[in-house]
C-alpha positions as CSV (number, residue, x, y, z in Angstrom):
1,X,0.0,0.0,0.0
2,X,1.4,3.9,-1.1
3,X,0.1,6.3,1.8
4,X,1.9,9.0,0.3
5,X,-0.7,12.2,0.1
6,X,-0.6,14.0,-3.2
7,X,0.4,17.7,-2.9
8,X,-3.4,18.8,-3.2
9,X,-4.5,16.4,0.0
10,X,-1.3,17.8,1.5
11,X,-2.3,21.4,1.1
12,X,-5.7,20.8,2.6
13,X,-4.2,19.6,5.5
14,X,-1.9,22.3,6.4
15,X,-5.1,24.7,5.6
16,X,-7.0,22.8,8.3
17,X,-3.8,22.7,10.6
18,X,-3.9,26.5,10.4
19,X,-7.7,26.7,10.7
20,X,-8.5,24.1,13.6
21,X,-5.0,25.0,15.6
22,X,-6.2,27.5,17.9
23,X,-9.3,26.0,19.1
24,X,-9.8,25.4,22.5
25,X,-11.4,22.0,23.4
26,X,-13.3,23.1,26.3
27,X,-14.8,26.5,24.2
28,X,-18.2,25.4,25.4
29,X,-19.7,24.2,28.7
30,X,-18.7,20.6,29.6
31,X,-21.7,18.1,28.5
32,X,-20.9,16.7,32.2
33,X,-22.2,19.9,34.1
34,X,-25.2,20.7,30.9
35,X,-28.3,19.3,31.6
36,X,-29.5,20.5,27.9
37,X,-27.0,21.3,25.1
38,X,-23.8,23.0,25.6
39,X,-24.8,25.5,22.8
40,X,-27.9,26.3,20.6
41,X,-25.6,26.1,17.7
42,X,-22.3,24.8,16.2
43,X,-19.1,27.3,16.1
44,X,-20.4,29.5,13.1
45,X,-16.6,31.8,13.5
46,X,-15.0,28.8,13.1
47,X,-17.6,27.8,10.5
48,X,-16.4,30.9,8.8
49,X,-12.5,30.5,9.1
50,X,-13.1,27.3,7.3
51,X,-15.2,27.9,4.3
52,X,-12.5,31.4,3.6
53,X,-9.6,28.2,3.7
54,X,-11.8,26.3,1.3
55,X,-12.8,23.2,3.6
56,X,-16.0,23.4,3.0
57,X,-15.7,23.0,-0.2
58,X,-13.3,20.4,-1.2
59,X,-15.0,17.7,-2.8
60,X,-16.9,20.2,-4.9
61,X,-16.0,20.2,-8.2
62,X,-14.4,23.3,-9.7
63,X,-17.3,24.4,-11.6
64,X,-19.2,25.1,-8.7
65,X,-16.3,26.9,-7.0
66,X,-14.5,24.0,-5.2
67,X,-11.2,22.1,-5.6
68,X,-12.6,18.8,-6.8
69,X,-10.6,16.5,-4.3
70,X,-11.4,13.4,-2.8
71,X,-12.6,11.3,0.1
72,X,-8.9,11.0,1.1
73,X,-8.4,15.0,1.5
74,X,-11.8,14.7,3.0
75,X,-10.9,12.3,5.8
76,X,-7.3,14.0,6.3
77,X,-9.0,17.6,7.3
78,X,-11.3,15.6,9.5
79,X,-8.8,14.2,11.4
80,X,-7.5,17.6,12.0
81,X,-10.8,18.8,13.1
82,X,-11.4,16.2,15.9
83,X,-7.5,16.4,17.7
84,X,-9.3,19.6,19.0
85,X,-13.0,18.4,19.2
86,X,-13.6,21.0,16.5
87,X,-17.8,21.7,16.9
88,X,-18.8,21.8,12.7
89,X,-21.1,19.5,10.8
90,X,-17.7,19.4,8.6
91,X,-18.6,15.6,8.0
92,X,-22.2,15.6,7.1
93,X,-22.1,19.1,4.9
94,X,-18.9,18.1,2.8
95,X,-21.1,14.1,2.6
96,X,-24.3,15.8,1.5
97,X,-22.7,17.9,-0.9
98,X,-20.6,15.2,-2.9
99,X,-24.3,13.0,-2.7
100,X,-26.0,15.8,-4.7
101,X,-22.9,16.6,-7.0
102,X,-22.8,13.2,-7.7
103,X,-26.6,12.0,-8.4
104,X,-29.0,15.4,-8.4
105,X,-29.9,17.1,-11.1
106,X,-28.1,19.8,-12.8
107,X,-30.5,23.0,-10.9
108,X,-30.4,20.8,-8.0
109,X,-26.7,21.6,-8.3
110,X,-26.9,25.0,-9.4
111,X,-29.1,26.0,-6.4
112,X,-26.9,24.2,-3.7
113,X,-23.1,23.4,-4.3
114,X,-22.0,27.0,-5.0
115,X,-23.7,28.0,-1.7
116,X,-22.4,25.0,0.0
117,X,-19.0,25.7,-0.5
118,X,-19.1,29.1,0.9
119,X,-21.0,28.0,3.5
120,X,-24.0,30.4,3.1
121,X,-25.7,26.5,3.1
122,X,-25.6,24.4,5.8
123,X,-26.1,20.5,4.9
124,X,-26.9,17.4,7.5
125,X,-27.5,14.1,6.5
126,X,-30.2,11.4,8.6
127,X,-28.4,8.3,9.1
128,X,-29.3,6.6,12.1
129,X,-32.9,5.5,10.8
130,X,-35.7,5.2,13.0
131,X,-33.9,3.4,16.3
132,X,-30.3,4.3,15.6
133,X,-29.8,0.3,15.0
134,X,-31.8,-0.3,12.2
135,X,-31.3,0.5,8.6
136,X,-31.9,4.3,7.8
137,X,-33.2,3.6,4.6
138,X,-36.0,2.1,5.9
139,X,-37.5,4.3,8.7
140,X,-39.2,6.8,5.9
141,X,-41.2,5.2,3.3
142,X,-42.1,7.4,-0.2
143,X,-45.0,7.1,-2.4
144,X,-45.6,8.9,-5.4
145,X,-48.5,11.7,-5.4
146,X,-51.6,10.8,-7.4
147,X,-53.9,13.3,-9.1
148,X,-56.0,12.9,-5.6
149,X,-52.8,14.4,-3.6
150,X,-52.4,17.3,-5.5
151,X,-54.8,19.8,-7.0
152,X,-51.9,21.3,-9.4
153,X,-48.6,21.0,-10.5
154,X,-46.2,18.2,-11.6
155,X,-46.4,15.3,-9.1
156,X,-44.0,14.9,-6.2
157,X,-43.4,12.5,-3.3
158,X,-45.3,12.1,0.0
159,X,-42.9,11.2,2.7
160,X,-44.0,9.1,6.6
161,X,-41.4,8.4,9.2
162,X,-39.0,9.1,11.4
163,X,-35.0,9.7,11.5
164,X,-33.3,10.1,14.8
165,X,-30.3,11.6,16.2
166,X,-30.5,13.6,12.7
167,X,-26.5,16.0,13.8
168,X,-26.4,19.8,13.4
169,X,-30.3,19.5,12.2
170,X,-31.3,22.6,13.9
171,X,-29.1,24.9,11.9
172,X,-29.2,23.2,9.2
173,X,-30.6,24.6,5.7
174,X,-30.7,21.3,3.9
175,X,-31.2,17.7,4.9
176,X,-30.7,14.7,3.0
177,X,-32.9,12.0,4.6
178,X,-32.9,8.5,2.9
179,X,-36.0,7.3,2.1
180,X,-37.5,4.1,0.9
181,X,-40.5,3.0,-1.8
182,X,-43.1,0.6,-1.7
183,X,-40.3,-1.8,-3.9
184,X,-37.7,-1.3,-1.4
185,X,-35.8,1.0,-3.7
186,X,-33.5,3.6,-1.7
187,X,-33.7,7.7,-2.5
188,X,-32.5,10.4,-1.1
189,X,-35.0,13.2,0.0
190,X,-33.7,16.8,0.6
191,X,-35.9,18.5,3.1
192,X,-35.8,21.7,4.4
193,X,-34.4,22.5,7.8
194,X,-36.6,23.8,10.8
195,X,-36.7,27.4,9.6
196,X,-38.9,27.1,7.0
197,X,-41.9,24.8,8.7
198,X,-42.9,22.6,6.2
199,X,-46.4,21.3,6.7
200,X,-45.9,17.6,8.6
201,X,-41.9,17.8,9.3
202,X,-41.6,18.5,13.1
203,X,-38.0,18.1,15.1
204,X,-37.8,16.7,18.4
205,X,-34.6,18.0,20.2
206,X,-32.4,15.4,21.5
207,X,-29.3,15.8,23.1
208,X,-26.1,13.5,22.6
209,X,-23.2,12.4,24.5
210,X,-21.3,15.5,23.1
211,X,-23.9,17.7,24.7
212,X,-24.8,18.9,20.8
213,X,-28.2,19.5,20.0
214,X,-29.7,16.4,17.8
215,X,-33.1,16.2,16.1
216,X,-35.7,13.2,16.1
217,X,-37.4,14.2,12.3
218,X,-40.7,13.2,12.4
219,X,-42.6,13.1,9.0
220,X,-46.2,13.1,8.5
221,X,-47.2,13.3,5.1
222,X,-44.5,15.8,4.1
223,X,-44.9,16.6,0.8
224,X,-41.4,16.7,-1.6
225,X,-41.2,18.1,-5.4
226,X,-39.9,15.5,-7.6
227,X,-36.7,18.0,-7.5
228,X,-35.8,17.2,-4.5
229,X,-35.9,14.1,-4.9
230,X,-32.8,11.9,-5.4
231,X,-34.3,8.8,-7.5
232,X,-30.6,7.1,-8.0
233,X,-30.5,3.6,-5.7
234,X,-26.8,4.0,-5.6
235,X,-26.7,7.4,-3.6
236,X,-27.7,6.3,-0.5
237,X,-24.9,3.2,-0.1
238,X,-22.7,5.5,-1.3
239,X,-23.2,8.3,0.8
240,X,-23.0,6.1,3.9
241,X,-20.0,4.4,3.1
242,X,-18.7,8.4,3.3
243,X,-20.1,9.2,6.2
244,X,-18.6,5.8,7.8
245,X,-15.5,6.6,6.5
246,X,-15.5,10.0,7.5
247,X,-16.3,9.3,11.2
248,X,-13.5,7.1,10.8
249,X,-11.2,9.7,10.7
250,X,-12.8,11.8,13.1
251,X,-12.1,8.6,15.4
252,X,-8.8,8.8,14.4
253,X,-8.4,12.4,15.1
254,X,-9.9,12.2,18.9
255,X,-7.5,9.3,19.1
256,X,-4.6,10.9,18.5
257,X,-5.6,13.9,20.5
258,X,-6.0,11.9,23.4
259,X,-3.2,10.1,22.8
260,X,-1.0,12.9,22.6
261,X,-2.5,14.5,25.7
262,X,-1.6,11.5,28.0
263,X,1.8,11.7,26.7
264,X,2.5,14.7,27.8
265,X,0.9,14.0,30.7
266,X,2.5,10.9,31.9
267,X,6.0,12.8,31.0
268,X,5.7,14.9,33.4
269,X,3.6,12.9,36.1
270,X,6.0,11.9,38.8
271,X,5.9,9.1,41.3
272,X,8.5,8.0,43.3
273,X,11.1,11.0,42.2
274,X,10.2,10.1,38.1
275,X,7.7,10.0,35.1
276,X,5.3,7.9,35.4
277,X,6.1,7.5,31.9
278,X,8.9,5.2,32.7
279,X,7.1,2.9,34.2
280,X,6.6,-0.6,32.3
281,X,3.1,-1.1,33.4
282,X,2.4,2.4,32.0
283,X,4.7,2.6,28.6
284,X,2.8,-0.9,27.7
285,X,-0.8,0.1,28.1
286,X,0.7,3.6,25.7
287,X,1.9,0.9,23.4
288,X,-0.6,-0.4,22.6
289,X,-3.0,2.2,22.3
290,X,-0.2,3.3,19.9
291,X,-1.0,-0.3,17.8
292,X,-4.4,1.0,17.9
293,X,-4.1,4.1,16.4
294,X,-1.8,2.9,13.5
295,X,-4.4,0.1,12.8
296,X,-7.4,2.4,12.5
297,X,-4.8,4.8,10.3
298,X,-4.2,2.0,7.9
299,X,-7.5,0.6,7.8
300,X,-9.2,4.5,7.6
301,X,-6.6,5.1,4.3
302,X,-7.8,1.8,2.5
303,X,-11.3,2.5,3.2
304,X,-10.8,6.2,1.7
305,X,-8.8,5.4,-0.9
306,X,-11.4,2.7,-2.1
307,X,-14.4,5.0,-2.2
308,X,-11.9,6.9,-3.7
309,X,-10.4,5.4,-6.6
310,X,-13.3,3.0,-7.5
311,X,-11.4,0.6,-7.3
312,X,-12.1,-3.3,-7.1
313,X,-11.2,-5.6,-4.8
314,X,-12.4,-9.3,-3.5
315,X,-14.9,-7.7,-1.5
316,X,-17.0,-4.3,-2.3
317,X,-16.2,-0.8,-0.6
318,X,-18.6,-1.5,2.1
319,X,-16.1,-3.9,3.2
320,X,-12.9,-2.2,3.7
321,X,-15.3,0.4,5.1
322,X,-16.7,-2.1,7.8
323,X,-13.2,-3.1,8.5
324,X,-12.3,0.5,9.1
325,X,-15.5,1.2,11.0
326,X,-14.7,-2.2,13.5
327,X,-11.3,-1.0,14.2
328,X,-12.4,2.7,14.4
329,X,-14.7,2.0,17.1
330,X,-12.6,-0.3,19.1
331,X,-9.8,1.8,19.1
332,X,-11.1,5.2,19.8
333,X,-12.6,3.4,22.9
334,X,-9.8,1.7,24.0
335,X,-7.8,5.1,23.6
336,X,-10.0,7.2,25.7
337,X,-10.3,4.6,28.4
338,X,-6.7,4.1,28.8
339,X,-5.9,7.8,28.7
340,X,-8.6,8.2,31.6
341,X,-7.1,5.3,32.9
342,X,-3.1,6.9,33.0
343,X,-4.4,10.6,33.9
344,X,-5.4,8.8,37.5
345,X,-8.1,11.9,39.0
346,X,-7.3,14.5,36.5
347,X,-9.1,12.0,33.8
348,X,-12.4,12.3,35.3
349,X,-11.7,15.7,36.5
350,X,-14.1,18.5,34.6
351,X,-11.9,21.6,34.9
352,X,-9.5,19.3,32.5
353,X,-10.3,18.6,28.8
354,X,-9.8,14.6,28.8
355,X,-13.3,14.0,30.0
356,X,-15.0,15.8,26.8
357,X,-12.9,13.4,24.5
358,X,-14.3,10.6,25.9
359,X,-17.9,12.1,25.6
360,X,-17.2,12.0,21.8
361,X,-15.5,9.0,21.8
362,X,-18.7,7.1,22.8
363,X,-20.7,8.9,20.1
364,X,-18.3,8.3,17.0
365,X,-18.3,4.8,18.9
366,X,-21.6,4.3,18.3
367,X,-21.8,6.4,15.3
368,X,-23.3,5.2,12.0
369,X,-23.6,1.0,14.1
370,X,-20.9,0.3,16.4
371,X,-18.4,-2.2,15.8
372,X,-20.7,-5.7,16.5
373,X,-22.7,-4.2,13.5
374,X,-20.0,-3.8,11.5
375,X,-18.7,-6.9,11.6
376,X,-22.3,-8.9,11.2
377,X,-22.4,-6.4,7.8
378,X,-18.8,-7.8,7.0
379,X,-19.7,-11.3,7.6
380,X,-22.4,-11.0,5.1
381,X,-20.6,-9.4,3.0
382,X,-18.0,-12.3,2.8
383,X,-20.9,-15.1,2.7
384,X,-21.9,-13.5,-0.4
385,X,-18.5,-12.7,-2.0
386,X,-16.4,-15.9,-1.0
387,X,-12.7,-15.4,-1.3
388,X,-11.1,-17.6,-3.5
């Protein structure tokens, strides 16, 4: 395997280096001490600083003002993001935007990527279905509209459901929801967001481990123009292997974070007139948290690289994805446990930063199916696809 980065993927990362640098983990209230959400919205100056380095715009292709990269420049800036717990739907707006390049329709484009990538246009995407366990695809059903739904105009779609745990949906402009029909056939739906009260789309707040606002969308009839619709089967697997991959290397970022900050702590930590970090039981417990990190790396890269490229392999993208996804879940838990673990009190200690990364470790844990999910969706995958 070649992990060298191109000089494009290269430059995006040291735009998001100088970008996500100076933020402070703790910039909002601890989730620990919040009984709602830590903030009615995500950091829109940050927000800004971003979409002026062109972020949020680098999977957009050039004719709608972006740089046309890939999933791989993608995942790199998100790994940036999370070393500081970065508070953007950076994930879920870059996801939504490559979905609608990709399959929508050329004013669907027109009216959304341009805005997107300045980030005048917020995008979310619903992924965790109805329960958070069971397919998102099938928690909305669509049915064409008949002469008897509407008095005029072309005919759309007529939307019921519900999506949960829908991120950033509050301040969100657009939302991609997928969306089944009576056939079983995935689409993608682009609704509004909660500004514009569309007739039977309500949003139940919900709170997550982060302490960030999420939304239960509840859908009751909603009525969608044909286009808004996205009719293509393959955007919906395709967009979720992103976003899987994606909070993938989010993982990896919090990992390395964490990481880092027990270093440093356990260099300076003494006991017994030196570092704690000299002990054996405490350099072996690093270790391999340090064998974790480089696994979900290498298995984050293949993953990316795959969605990617296009390019085959024994098994389809969704499995380097689910291996990426197993590992990414694993590891990011293992990390924030033994850092807790090695900081002794301080760990658990809200005044100190540690505690937060945790918080979002369980969410990316759990995240688009934890890693038991994963590997039931790999197993499959490898009934169907024997190796030979």
């Amino acid at each position: 395997m070649d992990f060298t980065f191109s000089e494009e993927q290269q430059a995006a990362v040291e735009a998001a280096k100088a970008v996500f640098a100076p933020v402070a983990p703790d910039g909002v209230p601890s989730p620990s001490l919040t009984p709602g959400a830590v903030a009615e919205d995500f950091d829109r100056a940050l927000w800004a600083k971003a979409a002026d380095a062109d972020l949020l715009s680098l999977l957009i292709a050039p004719e709608y003002g972006g740089a046309g990269l890939d999933a791989v420049a993608l995942c790199l800036v998100l790994r940036e993001s999370a070393q500081v717990l970065a508070r953007l739907p950076l994930l879920e707006h870059c996801a939504a935007a490559t979905a609608v390049q990709a399959h929508g329709s050329a004013e669907l484009k027109q009216e959304l990527l341009p805005g997107a990538g300045r980030g005048e246009l917020v995008l979310s995407v619903a992924s965790a279905g109805r329960t958070g366990h069971d397919p998102a695809e099938l928690a909305v059903t669509a049915r064409k509209e008949t002469p008897g739904d509407r008095a005029d105009g072309p005919a759309g779609w007529i939307l019921d459901g519900a999506q949960t745990a829908v991120p950033w949906a509050f301040n969100a402009d657009r939302i991609l929801v997928p969306v089944h029909t009576g056939e079983g056939t995935p689409m993608l739906a682009i609704l509004p967001g909660p500004d514009t009260q569309a007739p039977g789309l309500t949003f139940a707040e919900q709170i997550s481990t982060t302490g960030e606002r999420l939304a239960e969308l509840r859908l009751d009839g909603v009525r969608v123009a044909a286009r808004d619709m996205i009719e293509t089967p393959e955007a919906w697997p395709r967009l979720h292997d992103l976003l899987a991959t994606g909070t993938c290397a989010l993982a990896l970022g919090l990992g390395t974070g964490a990481l880092r900050m027990t270093s440093d702590y356990a260099g300076k930590r003494e006991q017994f007139g030196h570092p704690i970090a000299t002990f054996q039981a405490v350099a072996v417990q690093a270790a391999d948290r340090y064998i974790d990190l480089r696994a979900m790396e290498a298995t984050l890269w293949q993953a990316a690289w795959r969605i990617s490229s296009e390019a085959g392999g024994a098994l389809p993208v969704a499995g380097d994805v689910a291996v990426a996804k197993t590992w990414a879940s694993e590891g990011v838990r293992r990390i924030v446990q033994t850092a807790q673990h090695l900081h002794g009190g301080f760990g658990a200690d809200t005044d100190f930063p540690l505690h937060r990364y945790h918080a979002w470790a369980k969410h990316l844990e759990l995240s688009l199916g934890p890693a038991a999910a994963h590997e039931e969706a790999l197993g499959d995958l490898l009934a169907a696809h024997p190796l030979s």
